[in-house]
C-alpha positions as semicolon CSV with decimal commas, in nm:
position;residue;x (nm);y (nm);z (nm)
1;X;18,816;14,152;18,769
2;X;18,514;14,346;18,688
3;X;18,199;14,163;18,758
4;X;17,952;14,091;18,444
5;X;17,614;14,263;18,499
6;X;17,293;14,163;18,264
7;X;17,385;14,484;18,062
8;X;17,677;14,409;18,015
9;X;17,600;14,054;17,922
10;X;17,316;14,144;17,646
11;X;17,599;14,417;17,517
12;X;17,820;14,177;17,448
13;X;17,564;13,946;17,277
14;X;17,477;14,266;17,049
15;X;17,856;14,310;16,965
16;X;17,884;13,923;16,844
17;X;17,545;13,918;16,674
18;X;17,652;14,229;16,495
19;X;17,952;14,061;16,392
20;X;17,872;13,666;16,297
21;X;17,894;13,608;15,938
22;X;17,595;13,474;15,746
23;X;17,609;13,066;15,767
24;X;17,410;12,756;15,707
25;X;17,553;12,451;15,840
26;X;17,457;12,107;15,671
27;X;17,476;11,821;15,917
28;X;17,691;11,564;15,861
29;X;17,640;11,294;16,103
30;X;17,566;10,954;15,995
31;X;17,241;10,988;16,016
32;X;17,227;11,313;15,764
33;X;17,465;11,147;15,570
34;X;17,241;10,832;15,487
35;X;16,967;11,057;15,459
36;X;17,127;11,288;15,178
37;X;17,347;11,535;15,334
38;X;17,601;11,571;15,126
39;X;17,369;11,636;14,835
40;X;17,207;11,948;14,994
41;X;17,516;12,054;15,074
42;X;17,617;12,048;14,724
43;X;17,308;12,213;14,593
44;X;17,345;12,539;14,903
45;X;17,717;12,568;14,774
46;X;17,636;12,596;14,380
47;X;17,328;12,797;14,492
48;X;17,555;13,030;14,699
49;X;17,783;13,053;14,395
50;X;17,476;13,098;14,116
51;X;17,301;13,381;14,346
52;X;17,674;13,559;14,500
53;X;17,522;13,538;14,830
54;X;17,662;13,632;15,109
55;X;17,652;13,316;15,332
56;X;17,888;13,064;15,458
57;X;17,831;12,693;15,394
58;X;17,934;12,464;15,669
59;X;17,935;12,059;15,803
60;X;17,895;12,023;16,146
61;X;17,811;11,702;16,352
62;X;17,534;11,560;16,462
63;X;17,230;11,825;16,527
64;X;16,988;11,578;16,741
65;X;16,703;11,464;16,543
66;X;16,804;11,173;16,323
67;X;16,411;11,163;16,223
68;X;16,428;11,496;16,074
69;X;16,785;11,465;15,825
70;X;16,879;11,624;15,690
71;X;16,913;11,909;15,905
72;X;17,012;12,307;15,804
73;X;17,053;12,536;16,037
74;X;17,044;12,883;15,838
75;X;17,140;13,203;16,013
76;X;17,105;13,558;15,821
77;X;17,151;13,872;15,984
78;X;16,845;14,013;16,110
79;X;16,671;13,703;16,099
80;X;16,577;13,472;16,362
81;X;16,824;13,159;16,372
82;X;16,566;12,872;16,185
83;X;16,667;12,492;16,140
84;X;16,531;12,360;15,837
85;X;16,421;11,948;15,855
86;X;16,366;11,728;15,619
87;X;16,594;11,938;15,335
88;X;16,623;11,798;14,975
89;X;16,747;11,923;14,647
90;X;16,421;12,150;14,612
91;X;16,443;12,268;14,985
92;X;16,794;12,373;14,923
93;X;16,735;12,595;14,674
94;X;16,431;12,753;14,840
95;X;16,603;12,830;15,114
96;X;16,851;13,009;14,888
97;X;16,656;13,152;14,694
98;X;16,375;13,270;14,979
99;X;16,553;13,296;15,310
100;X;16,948;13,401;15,274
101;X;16,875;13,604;14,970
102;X;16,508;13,686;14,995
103;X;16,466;13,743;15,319
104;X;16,190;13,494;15,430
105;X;16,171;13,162;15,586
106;X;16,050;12,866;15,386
107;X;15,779;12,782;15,693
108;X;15,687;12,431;15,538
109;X;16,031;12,271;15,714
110;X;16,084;12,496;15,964
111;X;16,160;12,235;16,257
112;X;16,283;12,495;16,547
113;X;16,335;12,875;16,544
114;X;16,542;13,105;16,806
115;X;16,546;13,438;16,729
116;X;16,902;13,576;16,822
């Protein structure tokens, strides 16, 4: 077995960040749920369909700040990895609209950003 260097470790995390689909992932605990999860959800999927974008919509569990729900976390290629708090109807379709097909964040609920 050959042994993984720090080259060879950032290589490999090129490889899979060239690769990885565009997603957004709604969370869906109960927490995000009460808070109004499943209609952003609803609003990024008929947004996705209205603008053809090239984006996944997901549910995943709980994301960790039950103050903030609901949570988005929105990663576009090239982009730094941004979770959105807060998110309602409006917020949904900004970050449509602005960030998976415009390229730019929507910095007003920008709640933590990693870039990739």
């Amino acid at each position: 077995m050959e042994k993984l260097t720090k080259e060879g470790l950032e290589k490999l995390r090129q490889q899979g960040a060239a690769t990885e689909k565009n997603y957004i992932k709604v969370g869906f605990s109960s927490c995000g749920i009460a808070a109004g999860a499943q209609e952003v959800y609803d609003v990024l999927c008929e947004e996705a369909r209205k603008h053809n974008a090239d984006v996944e919509i997901k549910k995943c569990g709980c994301v960790g700040i039950c103050s903030a729900e609901p949570l988005v976390e929105v990663r576009v290629k090239n982009m730094p990895r941004v979770f959105y708090g807060k998110v309602d109807k409006d917020t949904a379709i900004k970050i449509m609209e602005k960030h998976v097909c415009g390229k730019m964040l929507v910095n007003d609920r920008i709640y933590d950003l990693k870039v990739n």
